[in-house]
Backbone as a chain_set.jsonl record, in Angstrom:
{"seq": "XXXXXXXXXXXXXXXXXXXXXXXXXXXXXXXXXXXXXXXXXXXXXXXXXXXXXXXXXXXXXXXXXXXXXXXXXXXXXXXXXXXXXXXXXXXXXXXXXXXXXXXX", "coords": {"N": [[-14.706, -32.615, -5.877], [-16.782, -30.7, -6.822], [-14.64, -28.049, -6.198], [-12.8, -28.38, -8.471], [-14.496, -28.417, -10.406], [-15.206, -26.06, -10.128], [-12.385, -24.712, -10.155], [-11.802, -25.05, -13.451], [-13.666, -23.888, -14.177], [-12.746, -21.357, -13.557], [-10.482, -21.508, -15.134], [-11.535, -21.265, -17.867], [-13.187, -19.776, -18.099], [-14.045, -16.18, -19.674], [-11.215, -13.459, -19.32], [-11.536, -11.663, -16.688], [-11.743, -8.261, -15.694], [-11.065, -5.504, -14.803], [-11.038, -1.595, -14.185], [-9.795, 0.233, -11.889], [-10.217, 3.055, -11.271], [-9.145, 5.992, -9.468], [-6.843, 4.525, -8.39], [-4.645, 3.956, -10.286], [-3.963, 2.105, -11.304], [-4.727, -1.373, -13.538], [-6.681, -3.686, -13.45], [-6.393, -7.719, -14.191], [-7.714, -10.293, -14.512], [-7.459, -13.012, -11.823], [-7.112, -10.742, -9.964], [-9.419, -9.568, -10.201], [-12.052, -9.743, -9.144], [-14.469, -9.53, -6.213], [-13.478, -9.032, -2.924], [-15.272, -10.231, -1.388], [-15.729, -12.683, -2.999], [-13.347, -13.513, -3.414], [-13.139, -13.913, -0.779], [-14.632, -16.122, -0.264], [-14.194, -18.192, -1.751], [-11.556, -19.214, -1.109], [-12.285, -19.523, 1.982], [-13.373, -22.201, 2.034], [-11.562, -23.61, 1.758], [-9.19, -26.241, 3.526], [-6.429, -25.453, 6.167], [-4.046, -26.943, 5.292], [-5.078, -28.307, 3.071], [-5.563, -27.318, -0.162], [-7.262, -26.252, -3.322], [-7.697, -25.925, -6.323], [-8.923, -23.542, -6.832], [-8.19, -22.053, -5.054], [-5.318, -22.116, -5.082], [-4.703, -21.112, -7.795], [-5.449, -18.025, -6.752], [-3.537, -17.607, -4.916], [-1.399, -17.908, -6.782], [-2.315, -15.446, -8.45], [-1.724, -13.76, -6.831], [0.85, -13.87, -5.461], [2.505, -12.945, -8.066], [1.425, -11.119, -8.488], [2.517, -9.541, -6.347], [5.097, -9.646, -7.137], [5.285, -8.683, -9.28], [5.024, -5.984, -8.431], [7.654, -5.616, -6.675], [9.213, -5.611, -8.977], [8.97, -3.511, -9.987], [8.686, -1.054, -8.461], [10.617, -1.408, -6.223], [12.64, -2.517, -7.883], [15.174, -4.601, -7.963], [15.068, -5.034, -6.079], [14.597, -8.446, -4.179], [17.195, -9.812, -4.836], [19.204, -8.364, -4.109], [18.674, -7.94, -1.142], [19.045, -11.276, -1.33], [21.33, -11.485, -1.965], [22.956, -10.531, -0.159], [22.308, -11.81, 1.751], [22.573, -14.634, 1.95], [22.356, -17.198, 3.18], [20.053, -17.551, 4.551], [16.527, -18.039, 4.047], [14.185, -17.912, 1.448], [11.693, -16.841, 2.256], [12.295, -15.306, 4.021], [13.323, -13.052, 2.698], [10.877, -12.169, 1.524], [9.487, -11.457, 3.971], [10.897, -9.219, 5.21], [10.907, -7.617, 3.0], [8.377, -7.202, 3.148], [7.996, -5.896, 5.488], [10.053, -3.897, 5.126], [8.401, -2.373, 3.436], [5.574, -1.649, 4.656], [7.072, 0.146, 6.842], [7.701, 2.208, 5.529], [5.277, 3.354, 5.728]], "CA": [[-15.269, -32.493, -7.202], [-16.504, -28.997, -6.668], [-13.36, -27.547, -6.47], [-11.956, -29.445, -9.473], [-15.492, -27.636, -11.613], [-14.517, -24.394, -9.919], [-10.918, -24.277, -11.251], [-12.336, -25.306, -14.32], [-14.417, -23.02, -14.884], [-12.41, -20.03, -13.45], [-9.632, -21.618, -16.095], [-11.75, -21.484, -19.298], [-13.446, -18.234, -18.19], [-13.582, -15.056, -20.181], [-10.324, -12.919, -18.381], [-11.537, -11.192, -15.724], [-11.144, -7.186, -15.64], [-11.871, -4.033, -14.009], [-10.318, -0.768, -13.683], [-9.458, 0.599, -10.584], [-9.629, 3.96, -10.863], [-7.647, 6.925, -9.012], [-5.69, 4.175, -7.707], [-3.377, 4.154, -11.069], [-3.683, 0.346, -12.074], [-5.631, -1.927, -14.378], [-6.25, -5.637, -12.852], [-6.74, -8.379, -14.824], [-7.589, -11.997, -13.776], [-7.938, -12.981, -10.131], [-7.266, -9.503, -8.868], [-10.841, -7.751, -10.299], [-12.951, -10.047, -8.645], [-14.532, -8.765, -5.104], [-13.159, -9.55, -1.651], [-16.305, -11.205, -0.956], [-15.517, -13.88, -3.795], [-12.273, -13.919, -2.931], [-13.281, -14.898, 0.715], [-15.758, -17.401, -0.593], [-13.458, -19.306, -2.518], [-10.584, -19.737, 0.187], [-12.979, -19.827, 2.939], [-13.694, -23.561, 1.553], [-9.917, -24.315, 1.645], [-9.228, -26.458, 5.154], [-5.946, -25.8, 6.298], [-2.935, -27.587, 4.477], [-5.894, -28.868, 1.921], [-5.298, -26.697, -0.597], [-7.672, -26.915, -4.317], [-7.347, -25.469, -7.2], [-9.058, -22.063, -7.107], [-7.077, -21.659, -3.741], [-4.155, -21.805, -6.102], [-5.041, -19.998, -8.29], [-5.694, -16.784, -6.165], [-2.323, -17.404, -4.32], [-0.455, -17.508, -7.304], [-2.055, -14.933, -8.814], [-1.518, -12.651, -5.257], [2.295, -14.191, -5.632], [2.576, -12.461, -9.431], [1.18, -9.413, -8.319], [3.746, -8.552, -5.442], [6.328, -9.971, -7.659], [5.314, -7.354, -10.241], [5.049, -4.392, -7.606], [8.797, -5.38, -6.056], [10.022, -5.147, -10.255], [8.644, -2.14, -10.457], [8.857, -0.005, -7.097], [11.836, -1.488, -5.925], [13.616, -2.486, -8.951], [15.614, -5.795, -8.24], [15.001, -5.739, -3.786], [14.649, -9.149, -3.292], [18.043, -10.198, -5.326], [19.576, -7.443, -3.796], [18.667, -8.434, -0.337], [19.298, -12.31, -1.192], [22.868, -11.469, -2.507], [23.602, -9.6, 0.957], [21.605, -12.84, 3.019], [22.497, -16.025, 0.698], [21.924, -18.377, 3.545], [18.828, -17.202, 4.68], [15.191, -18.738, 3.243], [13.633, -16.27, 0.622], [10.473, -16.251, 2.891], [13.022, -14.436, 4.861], [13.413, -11.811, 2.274], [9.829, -11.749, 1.216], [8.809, -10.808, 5.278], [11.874, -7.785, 5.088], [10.34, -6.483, 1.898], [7.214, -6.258, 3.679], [8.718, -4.941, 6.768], [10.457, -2.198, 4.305], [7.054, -1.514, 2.911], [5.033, -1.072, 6.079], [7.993, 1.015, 7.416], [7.656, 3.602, 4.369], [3.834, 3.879, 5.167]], "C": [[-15.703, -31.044, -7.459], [-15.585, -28.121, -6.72], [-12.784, -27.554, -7.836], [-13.464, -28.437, -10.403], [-15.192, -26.055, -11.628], [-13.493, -24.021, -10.399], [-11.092, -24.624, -12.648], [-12.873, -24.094, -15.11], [-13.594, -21.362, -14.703], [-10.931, -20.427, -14.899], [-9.959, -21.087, -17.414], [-12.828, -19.983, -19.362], [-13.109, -16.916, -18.446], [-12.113, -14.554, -18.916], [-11.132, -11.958, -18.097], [-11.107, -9.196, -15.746], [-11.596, -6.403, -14.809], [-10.337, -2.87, -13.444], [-10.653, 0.171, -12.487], [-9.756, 2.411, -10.292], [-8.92, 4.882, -10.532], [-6.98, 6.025, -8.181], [-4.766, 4.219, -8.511], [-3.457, 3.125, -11.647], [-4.601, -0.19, -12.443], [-5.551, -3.195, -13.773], [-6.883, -6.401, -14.005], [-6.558, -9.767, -14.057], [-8.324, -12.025, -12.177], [-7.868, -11.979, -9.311], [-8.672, -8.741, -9.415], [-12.003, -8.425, -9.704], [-13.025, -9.494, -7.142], [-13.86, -9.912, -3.743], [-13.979, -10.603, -1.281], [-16.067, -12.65, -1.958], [-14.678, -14.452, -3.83], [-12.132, -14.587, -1.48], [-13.833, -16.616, 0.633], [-14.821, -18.631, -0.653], [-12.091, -19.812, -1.187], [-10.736, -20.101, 1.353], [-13.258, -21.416, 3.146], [-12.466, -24.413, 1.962], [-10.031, -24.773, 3.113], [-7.664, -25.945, 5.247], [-4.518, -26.768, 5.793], [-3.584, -28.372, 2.972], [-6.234, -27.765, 1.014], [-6.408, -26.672, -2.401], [-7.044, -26.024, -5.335], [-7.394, -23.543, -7.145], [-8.527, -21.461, -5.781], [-6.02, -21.348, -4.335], [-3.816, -20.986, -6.953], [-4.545, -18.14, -7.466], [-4.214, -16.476, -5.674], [-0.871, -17.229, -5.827], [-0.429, -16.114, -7.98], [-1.449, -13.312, -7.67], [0.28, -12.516, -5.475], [3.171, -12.745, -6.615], [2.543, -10.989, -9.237], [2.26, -8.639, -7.382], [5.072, -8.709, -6.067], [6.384, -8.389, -9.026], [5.614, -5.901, -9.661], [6.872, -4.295, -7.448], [9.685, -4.794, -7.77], [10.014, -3.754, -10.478], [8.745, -0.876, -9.473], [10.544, -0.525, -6.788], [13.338, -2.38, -6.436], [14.318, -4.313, -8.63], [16.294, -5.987, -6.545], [15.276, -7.122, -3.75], [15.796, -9.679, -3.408], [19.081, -9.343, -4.753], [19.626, -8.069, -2.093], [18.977, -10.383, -0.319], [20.956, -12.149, -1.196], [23.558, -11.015, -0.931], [23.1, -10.965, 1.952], [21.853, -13.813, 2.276], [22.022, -17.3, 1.466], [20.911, -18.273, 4.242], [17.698, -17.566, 3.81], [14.867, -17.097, 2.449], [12.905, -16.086, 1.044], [10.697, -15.439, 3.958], [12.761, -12.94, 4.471], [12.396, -10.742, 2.221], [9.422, -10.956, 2.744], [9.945, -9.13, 5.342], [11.91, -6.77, 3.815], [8.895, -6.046, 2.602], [7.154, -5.481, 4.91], [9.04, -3.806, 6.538], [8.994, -1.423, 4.025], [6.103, -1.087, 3.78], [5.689, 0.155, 6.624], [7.59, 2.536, 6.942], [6.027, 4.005, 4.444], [3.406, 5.086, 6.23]], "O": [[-15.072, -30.296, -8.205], [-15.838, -27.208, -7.506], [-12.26, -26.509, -8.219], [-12.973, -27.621, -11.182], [-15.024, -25.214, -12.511], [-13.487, -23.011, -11.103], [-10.016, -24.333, -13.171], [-12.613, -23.574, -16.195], [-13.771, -20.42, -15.475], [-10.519, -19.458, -15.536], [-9.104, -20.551, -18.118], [-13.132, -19.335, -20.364], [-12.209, -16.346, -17.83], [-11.987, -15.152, -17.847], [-11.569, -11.28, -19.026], [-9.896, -8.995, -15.835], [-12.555, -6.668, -14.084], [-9.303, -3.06, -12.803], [-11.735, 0.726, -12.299], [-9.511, 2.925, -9.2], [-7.857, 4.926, -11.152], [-6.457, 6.522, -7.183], [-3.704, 4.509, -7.959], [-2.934, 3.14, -12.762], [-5.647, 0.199, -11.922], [-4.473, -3.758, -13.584], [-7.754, -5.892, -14.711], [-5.669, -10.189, -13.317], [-9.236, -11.404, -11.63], [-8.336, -12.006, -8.173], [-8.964, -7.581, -9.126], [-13.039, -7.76, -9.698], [-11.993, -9.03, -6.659], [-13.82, -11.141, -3.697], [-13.567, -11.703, -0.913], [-16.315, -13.718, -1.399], [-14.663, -15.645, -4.133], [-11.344, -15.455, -1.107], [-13.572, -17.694, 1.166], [-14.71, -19.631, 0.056], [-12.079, -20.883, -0.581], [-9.911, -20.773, 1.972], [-13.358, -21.875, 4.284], [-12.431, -25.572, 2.374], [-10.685, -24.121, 3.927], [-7.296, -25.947, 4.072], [-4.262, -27.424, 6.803], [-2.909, -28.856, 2.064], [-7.251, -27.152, 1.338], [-5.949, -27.717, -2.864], [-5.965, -25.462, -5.149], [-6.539, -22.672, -7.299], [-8.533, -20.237, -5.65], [-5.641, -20.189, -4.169], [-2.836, -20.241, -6.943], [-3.579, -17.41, -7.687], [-3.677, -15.392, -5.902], [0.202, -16.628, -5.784], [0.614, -15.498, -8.2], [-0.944, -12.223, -7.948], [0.895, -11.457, -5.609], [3.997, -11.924, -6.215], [3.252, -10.055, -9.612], [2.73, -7.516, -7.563], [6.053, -8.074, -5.681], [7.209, -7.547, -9.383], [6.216, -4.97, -10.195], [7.484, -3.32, -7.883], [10.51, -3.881, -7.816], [10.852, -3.034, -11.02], [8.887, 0.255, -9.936], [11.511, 0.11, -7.208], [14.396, -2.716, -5.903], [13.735, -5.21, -9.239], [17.242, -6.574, -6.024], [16.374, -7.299, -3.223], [16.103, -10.25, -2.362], [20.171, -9.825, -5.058], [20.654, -8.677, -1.796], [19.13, -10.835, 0.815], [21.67, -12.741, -0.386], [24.747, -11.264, -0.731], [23.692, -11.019, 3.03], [20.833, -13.905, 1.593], [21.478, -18.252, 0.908], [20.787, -19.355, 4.817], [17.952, -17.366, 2.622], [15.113, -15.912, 2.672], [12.573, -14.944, 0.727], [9.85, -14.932, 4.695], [12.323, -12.004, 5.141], [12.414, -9.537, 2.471], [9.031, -9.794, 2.627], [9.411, -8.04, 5.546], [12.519, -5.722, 3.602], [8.409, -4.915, 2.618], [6.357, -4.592, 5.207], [8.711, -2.808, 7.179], [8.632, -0.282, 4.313], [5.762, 0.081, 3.593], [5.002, 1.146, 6.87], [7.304, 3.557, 7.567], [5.482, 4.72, 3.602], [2.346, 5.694, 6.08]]}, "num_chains": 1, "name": "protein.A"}
């Protein structure tokens, strides 16, 4: 039930902002809240029991690297699927972050 008021309320709550800074980017939503709130909330999660504002966070985490790969590396993971077709895409996703580690 907690959970279920928590996604609730993070649903019908003003959007979320804060700018970043000399890092270059504007967040909106589930990325401007702090680590610490972000721990909070997933900290709760057991294990394969998953709620809402768990969901939340992961999709919006999802969104966000999906936006970075459009934009840094243009059309990678389609690129690497087309070259791997029978390979899982959680394949691709770990060899984009393999690339990106690499380049650091």
């Amino acid at each position: 039930m907690r959970s279920m008021i928590l996604g609730i309320l993070l649903l019908t709550a003003d959007v979320a902002h804060a700018e970043t800074g000399d890092k270059g980017y504007f967040t909106l939503g589930l990325g401007a809240p702090s680590c610490g709130q972000f721990i909070a909330v997933i900290g709760n999660a057991p294990p394969g029991k998953y709620d809402v504002a768990y969901g939340m966070y992961v999709s919006w985490l999802g969104g966000f690297v999906s936006g970075y790969n459009a934009t840094q590396y243009g059309l990678w993971m389609r690129n690497w699927c087309d070259k791997n077709p029978t390979k899982m895409v959680a394949d691709g996703a770990v060899a984009l972050i393999n690339e990106m580690n690499a380049e650091r």
